[in-house]
C-alpha positions as CSV (number, residue, x, y, z in Angstrom):
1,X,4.5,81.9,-90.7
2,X,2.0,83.8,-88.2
3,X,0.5,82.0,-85.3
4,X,-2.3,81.3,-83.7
5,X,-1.4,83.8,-81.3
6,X,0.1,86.7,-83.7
7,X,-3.7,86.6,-85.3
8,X,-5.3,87.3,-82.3
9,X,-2.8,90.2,-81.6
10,X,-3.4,91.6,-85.3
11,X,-7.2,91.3,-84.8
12,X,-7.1,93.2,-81.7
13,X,-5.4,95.9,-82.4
14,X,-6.9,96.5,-85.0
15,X,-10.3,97.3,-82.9
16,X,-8.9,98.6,-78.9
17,X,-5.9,100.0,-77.8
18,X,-5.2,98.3,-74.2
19,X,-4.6,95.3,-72.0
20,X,-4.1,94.3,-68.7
21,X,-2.6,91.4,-67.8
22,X,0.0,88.9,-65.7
23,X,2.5,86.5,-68.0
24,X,2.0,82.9,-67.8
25,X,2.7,79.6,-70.3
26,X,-0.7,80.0,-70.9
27,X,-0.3,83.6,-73.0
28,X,3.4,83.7,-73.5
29,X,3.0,84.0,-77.4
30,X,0.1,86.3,-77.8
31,X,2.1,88.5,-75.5
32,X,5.2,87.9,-77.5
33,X,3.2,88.8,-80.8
34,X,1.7,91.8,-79.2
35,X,4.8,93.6,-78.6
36,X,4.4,93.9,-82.2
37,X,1.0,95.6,-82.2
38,X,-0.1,99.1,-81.0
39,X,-2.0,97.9,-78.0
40,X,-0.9,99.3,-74.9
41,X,0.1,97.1,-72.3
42,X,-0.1,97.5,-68.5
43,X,1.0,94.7,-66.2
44,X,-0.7,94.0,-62.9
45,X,0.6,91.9,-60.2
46,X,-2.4,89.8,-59.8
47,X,-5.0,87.9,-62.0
48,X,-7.8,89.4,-60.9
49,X,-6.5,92.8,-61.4
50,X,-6.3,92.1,-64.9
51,X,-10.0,91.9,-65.2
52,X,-10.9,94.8,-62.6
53,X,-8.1,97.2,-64.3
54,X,-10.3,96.2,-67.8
55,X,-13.4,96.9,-66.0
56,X,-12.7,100.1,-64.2
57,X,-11.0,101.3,-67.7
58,X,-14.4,100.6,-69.9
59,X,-16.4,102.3,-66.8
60,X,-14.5,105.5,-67.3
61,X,-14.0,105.9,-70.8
62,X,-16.6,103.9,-72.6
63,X,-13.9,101.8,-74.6
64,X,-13.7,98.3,-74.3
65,X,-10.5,97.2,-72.5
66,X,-8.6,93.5,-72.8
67,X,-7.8,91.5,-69.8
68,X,-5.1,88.5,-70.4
69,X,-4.0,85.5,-68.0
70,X,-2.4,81.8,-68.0
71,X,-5.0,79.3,-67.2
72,X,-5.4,77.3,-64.2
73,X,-4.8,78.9,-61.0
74,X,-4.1,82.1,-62.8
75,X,-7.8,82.0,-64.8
76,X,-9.1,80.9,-61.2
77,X,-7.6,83.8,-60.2
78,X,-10.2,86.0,-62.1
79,X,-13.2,84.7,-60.9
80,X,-14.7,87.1,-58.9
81,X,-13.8,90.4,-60.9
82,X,-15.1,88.3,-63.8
83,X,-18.6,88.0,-62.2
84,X,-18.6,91.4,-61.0
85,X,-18.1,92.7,-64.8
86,X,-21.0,90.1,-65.8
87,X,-23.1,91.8,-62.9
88,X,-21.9,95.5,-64.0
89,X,-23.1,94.6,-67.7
90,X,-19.6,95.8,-68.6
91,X,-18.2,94.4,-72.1
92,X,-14.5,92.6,-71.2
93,X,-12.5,90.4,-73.1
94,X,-10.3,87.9,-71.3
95,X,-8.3,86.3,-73.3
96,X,-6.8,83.0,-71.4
97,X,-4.7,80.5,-71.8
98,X,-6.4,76.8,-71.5
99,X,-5.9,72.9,-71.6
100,X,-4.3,71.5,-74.3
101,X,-6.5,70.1,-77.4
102,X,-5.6,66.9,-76.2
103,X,-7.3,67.0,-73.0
104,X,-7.1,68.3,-68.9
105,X,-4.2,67.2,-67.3
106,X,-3.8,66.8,-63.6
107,X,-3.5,70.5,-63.2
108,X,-6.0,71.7,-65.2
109,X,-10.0,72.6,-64.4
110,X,-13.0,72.5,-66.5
111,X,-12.7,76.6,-67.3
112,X,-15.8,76.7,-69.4
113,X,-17.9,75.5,-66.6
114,X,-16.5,78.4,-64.2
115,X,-17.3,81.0,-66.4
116,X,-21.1,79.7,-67.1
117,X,-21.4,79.6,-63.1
118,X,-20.6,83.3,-63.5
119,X,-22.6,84.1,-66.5
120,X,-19.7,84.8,-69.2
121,X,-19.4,83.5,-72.4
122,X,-17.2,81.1,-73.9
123,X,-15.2,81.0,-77.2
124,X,-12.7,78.3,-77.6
125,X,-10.1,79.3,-80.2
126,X,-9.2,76.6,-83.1
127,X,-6.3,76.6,-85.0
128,X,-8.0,77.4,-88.1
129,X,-10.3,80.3,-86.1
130,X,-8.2,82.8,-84.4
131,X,-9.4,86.0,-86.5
132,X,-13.1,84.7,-86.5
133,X,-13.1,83.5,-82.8
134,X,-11.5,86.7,-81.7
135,X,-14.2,89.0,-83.7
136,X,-16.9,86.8,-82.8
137,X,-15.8,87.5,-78.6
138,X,-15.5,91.0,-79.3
139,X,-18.4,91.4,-81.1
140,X,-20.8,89.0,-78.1
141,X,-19.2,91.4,-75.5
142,X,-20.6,94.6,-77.1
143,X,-23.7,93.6,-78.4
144,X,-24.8,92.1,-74.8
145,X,-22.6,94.4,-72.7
146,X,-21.2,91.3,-71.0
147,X,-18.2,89.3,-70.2
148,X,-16.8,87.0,-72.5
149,X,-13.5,84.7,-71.9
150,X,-11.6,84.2,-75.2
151,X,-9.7,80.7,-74.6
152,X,-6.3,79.7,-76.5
153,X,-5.9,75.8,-75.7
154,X,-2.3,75.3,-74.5
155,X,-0.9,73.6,-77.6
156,X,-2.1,76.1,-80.6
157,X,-1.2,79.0,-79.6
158,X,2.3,78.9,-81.3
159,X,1.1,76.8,-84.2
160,X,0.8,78.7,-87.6
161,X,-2.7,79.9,-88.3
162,X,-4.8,78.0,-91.0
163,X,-7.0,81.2,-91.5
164,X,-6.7,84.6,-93.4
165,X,-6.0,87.5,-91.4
166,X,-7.5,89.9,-94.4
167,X,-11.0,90.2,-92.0
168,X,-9.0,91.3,-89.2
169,X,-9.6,94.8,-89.3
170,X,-13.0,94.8,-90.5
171,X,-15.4,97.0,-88.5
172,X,-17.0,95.0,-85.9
173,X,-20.8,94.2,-85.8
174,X,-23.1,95.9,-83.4
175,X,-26.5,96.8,-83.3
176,X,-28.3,99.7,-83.9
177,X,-30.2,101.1,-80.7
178,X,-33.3,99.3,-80.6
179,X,-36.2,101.7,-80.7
180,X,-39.4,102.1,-78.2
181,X,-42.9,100.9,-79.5
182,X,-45.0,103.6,-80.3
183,X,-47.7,102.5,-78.3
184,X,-45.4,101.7,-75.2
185,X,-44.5,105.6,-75.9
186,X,-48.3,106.7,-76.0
187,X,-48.7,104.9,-73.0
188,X,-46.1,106.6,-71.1
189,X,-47.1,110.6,-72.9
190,X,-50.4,109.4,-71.4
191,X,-49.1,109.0,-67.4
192,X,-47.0,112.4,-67.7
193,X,-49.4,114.2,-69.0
194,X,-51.4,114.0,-65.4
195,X,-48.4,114.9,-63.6
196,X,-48.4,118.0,-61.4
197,X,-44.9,117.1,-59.0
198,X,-42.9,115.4,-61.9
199,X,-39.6,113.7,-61.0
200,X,-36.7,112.3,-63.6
201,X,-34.8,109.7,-62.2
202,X,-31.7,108.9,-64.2
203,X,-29.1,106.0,-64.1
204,X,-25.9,104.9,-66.7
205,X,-28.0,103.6,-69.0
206,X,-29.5,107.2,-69.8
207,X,-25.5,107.9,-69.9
208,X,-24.5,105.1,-72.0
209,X,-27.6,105.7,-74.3
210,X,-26.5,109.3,-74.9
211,X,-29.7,110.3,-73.5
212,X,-28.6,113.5,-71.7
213,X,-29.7,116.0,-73.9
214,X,-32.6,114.8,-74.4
215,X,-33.5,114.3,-70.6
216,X,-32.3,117.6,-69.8
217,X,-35.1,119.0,-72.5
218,X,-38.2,117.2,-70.8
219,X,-37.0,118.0,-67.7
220,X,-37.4,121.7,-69.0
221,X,-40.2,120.8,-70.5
222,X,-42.2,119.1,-67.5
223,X,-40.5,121.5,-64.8
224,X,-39.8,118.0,-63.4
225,X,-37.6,118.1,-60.2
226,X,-34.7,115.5,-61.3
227,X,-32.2,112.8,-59.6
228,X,-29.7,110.4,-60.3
229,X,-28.9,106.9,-59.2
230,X,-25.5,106.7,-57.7
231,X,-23.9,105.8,-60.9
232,X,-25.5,108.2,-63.0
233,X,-25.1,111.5,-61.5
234,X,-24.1,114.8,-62.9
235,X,-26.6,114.3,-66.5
236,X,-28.6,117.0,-65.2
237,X,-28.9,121.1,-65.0
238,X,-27.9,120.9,-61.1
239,X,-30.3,124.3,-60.2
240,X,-33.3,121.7,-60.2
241,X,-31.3,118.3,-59.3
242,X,-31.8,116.0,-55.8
243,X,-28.7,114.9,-56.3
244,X,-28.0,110.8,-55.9
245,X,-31.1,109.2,-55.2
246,X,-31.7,106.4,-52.1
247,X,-29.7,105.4,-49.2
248,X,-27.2,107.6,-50.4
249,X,-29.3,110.8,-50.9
250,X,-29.7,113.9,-48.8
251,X,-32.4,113.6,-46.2
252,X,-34.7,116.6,-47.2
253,X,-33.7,116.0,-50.9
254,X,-35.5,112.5,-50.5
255,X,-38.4,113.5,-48.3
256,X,-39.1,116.1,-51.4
257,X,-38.7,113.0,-53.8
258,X,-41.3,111.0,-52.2
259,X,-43.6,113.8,-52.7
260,X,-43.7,113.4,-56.6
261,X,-46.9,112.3,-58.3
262,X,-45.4,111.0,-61.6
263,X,-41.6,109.1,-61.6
264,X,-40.1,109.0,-64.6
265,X,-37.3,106.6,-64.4
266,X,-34.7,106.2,-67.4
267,X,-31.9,103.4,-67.5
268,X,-32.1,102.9,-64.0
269,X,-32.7,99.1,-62.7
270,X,-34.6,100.4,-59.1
271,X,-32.7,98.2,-56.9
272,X,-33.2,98.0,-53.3
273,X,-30.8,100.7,-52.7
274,X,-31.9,103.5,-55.1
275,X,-35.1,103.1,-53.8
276,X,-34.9,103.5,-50.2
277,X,-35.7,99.6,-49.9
278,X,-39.1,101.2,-51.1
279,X,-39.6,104.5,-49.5
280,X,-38.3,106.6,-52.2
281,X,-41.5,106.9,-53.7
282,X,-44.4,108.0,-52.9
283,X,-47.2,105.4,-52.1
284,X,-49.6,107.2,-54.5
285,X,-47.4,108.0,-57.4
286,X,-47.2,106.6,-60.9
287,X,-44.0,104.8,-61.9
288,X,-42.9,105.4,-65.9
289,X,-39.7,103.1,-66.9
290,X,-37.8,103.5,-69.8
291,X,-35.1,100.3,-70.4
292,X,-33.3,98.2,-72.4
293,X,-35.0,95.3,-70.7
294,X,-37.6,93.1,-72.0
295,X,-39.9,94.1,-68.6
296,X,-40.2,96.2,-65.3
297,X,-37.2,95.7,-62.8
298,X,-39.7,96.9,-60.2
299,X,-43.2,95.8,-59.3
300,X,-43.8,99.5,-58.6
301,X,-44.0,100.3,-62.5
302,X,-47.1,101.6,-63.7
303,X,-45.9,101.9,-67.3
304,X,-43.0,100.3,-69.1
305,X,-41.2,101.1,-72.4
306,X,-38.5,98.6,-73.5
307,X,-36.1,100.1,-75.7
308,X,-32.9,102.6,-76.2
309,X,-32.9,105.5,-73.4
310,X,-32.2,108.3,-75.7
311,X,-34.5,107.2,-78.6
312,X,-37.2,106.6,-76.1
313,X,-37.3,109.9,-74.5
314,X,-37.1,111.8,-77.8
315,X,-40.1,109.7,-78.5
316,X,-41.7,111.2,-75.3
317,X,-40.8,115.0,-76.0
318,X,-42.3,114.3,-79.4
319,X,-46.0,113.3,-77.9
320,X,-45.6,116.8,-75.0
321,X,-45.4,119.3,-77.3
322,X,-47.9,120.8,-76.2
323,X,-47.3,119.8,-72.6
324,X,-47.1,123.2,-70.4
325,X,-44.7,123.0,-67.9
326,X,-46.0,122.2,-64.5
327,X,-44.0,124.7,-62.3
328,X,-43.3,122.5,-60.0
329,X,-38.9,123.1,-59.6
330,X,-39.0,126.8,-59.6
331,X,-41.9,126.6,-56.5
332,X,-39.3,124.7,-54.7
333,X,-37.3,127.4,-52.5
334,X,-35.0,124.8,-51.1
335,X,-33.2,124.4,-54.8
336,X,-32.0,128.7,-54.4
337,X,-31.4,128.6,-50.3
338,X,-29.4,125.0,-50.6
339,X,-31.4,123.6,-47.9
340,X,-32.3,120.6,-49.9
341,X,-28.2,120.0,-50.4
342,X,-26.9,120.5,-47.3
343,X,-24.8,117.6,-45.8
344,X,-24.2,117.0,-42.5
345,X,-20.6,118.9,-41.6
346,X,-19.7,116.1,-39.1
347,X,-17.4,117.0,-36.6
348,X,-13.0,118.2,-36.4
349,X,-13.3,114.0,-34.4
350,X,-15.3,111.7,-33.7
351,X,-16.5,110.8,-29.6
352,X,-13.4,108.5,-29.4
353,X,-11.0,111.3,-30.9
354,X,-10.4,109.4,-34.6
355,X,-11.7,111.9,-37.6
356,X,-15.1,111.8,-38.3
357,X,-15.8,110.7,-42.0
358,X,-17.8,113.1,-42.9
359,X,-15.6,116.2,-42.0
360,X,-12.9,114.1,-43.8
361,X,-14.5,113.5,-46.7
362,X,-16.3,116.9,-47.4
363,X,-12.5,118.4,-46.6
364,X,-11.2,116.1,-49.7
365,X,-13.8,117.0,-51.8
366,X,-12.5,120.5,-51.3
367,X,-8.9,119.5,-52.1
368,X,-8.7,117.6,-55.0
369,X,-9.9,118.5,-58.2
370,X,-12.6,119.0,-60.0
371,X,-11.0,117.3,-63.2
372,X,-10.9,113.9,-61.5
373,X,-11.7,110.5,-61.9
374,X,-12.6,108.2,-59.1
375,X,-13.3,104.2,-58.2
376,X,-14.6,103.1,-54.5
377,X,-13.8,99.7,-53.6
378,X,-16.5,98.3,-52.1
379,X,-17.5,98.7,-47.6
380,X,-19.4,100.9,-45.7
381,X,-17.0,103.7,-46.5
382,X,-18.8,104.1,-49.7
383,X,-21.3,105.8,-48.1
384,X,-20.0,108.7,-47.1
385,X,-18.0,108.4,-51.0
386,X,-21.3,108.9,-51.9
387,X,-22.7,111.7,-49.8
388,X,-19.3,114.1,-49.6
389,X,-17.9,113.7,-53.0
390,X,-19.2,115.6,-55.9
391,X,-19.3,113.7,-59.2
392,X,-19.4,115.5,-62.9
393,X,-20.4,112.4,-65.0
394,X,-21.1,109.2,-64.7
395,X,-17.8,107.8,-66.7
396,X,-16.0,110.4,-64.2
397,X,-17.2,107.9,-61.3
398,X,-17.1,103.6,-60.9
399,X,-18.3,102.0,-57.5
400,X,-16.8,98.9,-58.0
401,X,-17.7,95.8,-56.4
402,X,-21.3,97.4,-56.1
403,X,-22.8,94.9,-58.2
404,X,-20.9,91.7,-56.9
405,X,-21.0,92.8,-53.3
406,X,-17.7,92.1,-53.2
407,X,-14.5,94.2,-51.9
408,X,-10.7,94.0,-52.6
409,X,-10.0,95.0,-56.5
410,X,-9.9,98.9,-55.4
411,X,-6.0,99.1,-56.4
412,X,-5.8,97.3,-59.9
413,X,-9.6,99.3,-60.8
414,X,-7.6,102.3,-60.4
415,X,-4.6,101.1,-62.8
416,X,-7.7,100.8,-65.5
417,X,-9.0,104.1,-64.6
418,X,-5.5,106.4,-64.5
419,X,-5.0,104.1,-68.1
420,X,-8.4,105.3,-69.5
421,X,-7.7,108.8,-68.3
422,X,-4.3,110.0,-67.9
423,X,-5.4,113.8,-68.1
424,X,-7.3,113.6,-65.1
425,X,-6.5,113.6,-61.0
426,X,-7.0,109.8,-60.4
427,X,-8.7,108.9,-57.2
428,X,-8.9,105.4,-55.4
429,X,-10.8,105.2,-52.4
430,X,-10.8,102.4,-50.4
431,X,-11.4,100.5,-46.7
432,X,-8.3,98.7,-44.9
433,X,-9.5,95.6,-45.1
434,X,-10.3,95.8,-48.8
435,X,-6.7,97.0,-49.4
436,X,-4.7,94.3,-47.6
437,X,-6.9,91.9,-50.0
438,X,-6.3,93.9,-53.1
439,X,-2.4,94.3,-51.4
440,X,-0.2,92.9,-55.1
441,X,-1.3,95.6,-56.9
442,X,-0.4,98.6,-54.8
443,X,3.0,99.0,-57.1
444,X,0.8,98.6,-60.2
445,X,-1.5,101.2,-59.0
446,X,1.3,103.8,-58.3
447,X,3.6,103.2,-61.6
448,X,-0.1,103.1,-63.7
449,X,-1.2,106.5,-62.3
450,X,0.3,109.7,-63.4
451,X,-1.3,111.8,-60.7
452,X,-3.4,110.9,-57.9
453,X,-4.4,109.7,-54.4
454,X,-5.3,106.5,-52.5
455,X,-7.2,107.0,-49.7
456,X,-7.6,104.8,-47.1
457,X,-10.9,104.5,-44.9
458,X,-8.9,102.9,-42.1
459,X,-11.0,102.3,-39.2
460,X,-9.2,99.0,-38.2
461,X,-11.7,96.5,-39.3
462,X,-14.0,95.4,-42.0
463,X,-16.8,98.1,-41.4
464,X,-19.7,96.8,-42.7
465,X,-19.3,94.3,-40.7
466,X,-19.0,95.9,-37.3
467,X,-21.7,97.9,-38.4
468,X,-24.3,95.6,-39.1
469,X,-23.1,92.7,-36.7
470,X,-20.8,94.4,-34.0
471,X,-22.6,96.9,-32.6
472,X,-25.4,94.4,-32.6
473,X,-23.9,92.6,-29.8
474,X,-21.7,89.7,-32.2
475,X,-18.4,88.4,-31.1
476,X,-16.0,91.4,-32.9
477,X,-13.2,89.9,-32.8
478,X,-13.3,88.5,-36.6
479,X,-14.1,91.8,-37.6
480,X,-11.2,93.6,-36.7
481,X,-7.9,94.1,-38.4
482,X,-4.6,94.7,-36.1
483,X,-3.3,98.5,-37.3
484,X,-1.7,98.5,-40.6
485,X,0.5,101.6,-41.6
486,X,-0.3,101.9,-45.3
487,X,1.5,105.2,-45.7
488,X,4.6,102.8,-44.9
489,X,4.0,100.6,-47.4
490,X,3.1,103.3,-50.2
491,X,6.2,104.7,-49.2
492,X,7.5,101.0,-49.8
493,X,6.8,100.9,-53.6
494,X,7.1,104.5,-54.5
495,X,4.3,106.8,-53.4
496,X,4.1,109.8,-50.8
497,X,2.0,109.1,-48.1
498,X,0.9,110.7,-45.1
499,X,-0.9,109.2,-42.2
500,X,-3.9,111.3,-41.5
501,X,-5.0,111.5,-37.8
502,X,-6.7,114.9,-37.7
503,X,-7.9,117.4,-40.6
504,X,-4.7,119.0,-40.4
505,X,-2.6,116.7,-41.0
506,X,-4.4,117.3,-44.6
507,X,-2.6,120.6,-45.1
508,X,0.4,118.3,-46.6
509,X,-2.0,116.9,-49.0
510,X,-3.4,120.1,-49.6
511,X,0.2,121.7,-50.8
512,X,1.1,118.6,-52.5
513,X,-2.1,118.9,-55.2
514,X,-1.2,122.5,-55.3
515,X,2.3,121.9,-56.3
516,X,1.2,120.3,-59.5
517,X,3.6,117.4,-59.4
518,X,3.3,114.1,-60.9
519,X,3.1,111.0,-58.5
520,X,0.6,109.3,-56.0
521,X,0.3,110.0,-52.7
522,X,-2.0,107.7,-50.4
523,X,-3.7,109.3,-47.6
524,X,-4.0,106.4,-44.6
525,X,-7.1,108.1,-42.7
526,X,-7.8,107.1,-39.4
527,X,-11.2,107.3,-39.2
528,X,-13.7,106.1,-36.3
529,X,-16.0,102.7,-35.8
530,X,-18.5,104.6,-34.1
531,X,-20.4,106.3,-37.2
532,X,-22.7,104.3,-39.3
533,X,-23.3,105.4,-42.6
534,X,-26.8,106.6,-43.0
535,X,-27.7,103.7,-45.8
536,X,-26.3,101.2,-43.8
537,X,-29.2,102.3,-41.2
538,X,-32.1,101.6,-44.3
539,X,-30.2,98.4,-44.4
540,X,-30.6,97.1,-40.7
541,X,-34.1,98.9,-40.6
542,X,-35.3,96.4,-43.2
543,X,-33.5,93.2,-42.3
544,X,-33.1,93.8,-38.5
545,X,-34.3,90.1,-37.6
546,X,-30.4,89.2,-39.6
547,X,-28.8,91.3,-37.3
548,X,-29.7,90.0,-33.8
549,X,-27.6,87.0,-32.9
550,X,-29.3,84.4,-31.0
551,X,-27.5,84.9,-27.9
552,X,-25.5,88.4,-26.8
């Protein structure tokens, strides 16, 4: 008769196509019963990979992805990628083995109250709920664009069910964008309408609301000047766009930012770093904010509309009909002469003679490319990520750990991204010391992806750290890392590698991509301590007090 475990299977494949996950007692039979299914599944090395392959895989193709581990140490195991997907309001299902019905035994943790410390949901399956529970977790994920652990206590999941499996495949229930009031809406008509310098300013919830169209229409409409936060670039017509907005922005681009009158902003949350820790814009100007939150994420809000992204600016364009365009983009020279684009070259090397990250990473943007998909562990690396690559939509592009501040699931987010798209050039780039943590899943990375690269920011220590501490004056001695050959151990598991010491040493990289072959090849770039990235600089501007130890 079918078990607990061959219900769960049935019910999820009837509604996504792929899991990540490591074997354990805990999910031995729904792994057994899946073989039987059409979900596609990708083994990782470590638990947490599980849930940052999921992650990375529903930030770069929309779908939701399944994560699966044993419980105990192995659930414990997914703590912080879990926390990072409740942060990233991505919709994940782990599906985890549990204590027994009967009780914890000596080995065995309260589960349930480790995921509410992280803010994901519960379900507890029942022997007579495996179709309904598994729905119900599938259903909580995508309605609240959250995290939600699905968990099989140890002794059902081999026991027949004592449900149907006939609702199984039943379309899931979601709901329906929620629309903007129409006052909020007149409201908002009411502030653009006195704009003279208007600016959009887009994140992924534009994206995820299928909002570009629209945007791109009022844009027109306004002649705003437009930008993006760092995870929703490339939604708009890029004669007239600033490019990523904040720490991570162009100098000149910003300065012309903080010049607008009116600020439009759609799904963007206006966290410290988009806005410059508050410099972004102007002291004068009025603040519009189009969410799905119930109010402001910013005190600087002047207006607020709470409601779907797309819906709410069609509401907009509806009330501007009239609305003449204010001229404002095409006065601006610096969109035709690039000046407002232009990134600092950096130099061949750096003072000490390792390559300077900018030159690096402008050079890479140059090589690989354009159909590619990319995830950034998290470290001060991502900065010049930010700056030197070019993005062409925001499901092209997942800065993972952003959310969580954490670093180290770089390797299994790129499993989830080369799963979710195996057409494109897959790109992983991380720091050293975020590597050596994320070290399991290097082979999972490199049999997962079809064709990419890894590229390593090593600068022989945890970067941030010297950069906000060390060259402060603090002991750095914890903050360094003894020199690692990565190359070697790509090499190890599969990959070509190359250690990269100067910009030529890219030319093998260079005629590698060109070849067209399949494979991975990591790129272990010895780069230099002695640049800071220019947001990390915003960063020790407004918390400078944090960074001068007592005694030096």
């Amino acid at each position: 008769m079918p078990t607990v475990s061959a219900h769960i299977a049935t019910t999820l494949a009837a509604h996504v196509t792929d899991m990540f996950g490591v074997m354990g007692n805990g999910n031995a039979y729904l792994l057994d019963a899946l073989a039987g299914t059409t979900v596609a599944y990708t083994a990782v090395r470590h638990e947490a990979g599980t849930v940052a392959a999921a992650d990375a895989y529903y930030r770069t193709n929309g779908h939701l992805a399944v994560a699966t581990s044993t419980y105990g140490p192995g659930f414990t195991n997914t703590i912080t990628p879990l926390a990072e997907a409740v942060k990233a309001r991505t919709p994940l299902l782990l599906i985890t083995g549990s204590a027994p019905t009967t009780g914890l035994r000596p080995w065995d943790v309260d589960q349930a109250a480790l995921c509410r410390a992280v803010g994901a949901h519960v379900i507890t399956v029942t022997q007579d709920s495996p179709v309904a529970s598994t729905r119900a977790a599938l259903e909580h994920a995508l309605a609240n664009r959250t995290a939600v652990v699905l968990e099989i206590p140890y002794d059902l999941g081999g026991l027949e069910a004592q449900d149907a499996v006939d609702h199984a495949t039943a379309p899931l229930a979601t709901p329906s964008p929620r629309p903007p009031r129409a006052q909020a809406l007149d409201d908002a008509a009411a502030v653009l309408r006195t704009a003279r310098r208007p600016l959009l300013l887009a994140g992924r919830g534009a994206f995820l609301s299928g909002a570009g169209d629209a945007m791109r229409t009022l844009a027109a409409r306004l002649g705003a000047v437009t930008a993006s936060s760092a995870l929703g670039r490339g939604q708009f017509d890029v004669r007239y766009d600033l490019g990523v907005a904040g720490g991570f922005g162009q100098e000149k681009a910003m300065d012309l930012a903080g010049t607008a009158d009116v600020v439009l902003v759609i799904g963007a949350g206006l966290n410290q770093f988009t806005m410059r820790f508050g410099a972004l814009i102007g002291e004068h100007a009025k603040v519009i904010q189009l969410d799905v939150t119930d109010a402001p994420t910013s005190s600087r809000v002047n207006a607020f509309v709470s409601g779907d992204a797309r819906l709410s600016v069609e509401g907009l364009i509806a009330r501007l009909d009239s609305t003449a365009s204010t001229g404002w983009r095409e006065s601006i020279t610096g969109f035709s002469d690039g000046t407002l684009s232009v990134r600092e070259p950096g130099e061949p090397a750096a003072s000490d003679g390792l390559l300077d990250p900018r030159s690096l990473t402008a050079r890479l943007n140059e090589i690989i490319p354009a159909d590619r998909v990319m995830v950034n562990d998290g470290g001060h690396f991502l900065g010049w990520v930010n700056q030197y690559f070019d993005v062409s939509a925001p499901d092209r592009f997942a800065m993972v750990g952003t959310p969580f501040q954490s670093i180290g699931l770089g390797l299994p987010s790129l499993v989830g991204a080369a799963v979710s798209r195996p057409e494109s050039f897959s790109v992983l780039c991380m720091g050293d010391g975020g590597g050596l943590m994320a070290l399991a899943d290097l082979e999972s990375a490199v049999r997962a992806t079809r064709r990419g690269a890894i590229i390593v920011y090593n600068d022989a220590a945890y970067g941030a750290e010297i950069h906000l501490y060390g060259l402060a004056g603090f002991d750095k001695r914890p903050m360094l890392i003894s020199g690692v050959d990565f190359a070697g151990l790509a090499r190890s598991v599969g990959a070509d590698a190359v250690t990269v010491s100067t910009l030529d040493d890219l030319d093998v990289f260079e005629r590698w991509v060109a070849s067209g072959d399949d494979g991975v090849m990591l790129l272990d770039c010895r780069i230099s301590q002695s640049l800071r990235a220019p947001y990390q600089e915003e960063v020790i501007e407004q918390n400078s007090a944090l960074f001068e130890p007592a005694a030096v």
